[in-house]
N, C-alpha and C positions, 0 to 999 in steps of 0.2 A: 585428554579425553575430548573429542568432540560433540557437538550438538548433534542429537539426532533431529531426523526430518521431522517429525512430530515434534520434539520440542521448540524447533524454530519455529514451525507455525503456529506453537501454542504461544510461544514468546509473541510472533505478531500480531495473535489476534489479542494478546489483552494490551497491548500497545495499540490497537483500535480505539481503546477507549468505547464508553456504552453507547455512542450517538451512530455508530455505525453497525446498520443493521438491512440487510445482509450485507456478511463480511467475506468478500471476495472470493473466490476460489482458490485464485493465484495473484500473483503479479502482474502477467499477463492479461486477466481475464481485470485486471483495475485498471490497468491504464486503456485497454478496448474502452471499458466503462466513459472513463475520463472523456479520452475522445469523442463518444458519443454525448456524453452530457456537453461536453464543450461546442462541438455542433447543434444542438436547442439551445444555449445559451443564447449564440450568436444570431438565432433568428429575431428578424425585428418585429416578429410578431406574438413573441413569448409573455404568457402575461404572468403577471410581474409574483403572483405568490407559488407559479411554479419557478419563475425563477430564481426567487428565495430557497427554494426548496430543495432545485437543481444543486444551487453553488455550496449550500448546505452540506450535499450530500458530497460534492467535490473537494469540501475541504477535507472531510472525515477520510477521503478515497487517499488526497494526499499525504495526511498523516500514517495512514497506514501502508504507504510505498516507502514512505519514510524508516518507519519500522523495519520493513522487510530488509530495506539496502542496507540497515545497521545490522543486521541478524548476520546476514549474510557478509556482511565485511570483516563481525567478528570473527565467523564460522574459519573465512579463508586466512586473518590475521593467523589466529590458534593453528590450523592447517600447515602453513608456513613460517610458523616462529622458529620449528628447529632445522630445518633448510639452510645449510651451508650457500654462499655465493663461490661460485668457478672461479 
């Protein structure tokens, strides 16, 4: 039996953990995120309790792609466990 789409995402978001809040769309739409946050990081004019707040939010972004790519590793693992090799 595989995971439905709804349960992987339900799998990632409590693998979010409570610090992230809002919790992504997608995969996609976190690592847009990422990249934007990563771009104000890098200004040198960022001051300094948004940028607590930025990297903050970057880690929580991280762990939740983290999540996702295990959901989805297992999804294709299970997918191709009974797949014979040619």
């Amino acid at each position: 039996m595989t995971p439905s789409k709804t349960t992987a995402a339900t799998t990632a978001d409590a693998d979010a953990g409570p610090d992230l809040d809002p919790v992504p769309e997608g995969y996609a739409a976190a690592v847009d995120e990422l990249e934007s946050i990563l771009r104000q990081i890098e200004d040198d004019d960022v001051d300094v309790d948004v940028l607590a707040e930025r990297v903050h939010r970057a880690a929580g972004l991280i762990d939740w792609c983290r999540g996702r790519i295990l959901t989805a590793r297992t999804a294709v693992d299970e997918a191709t466990a009974g797949l014979e090799a040619d």
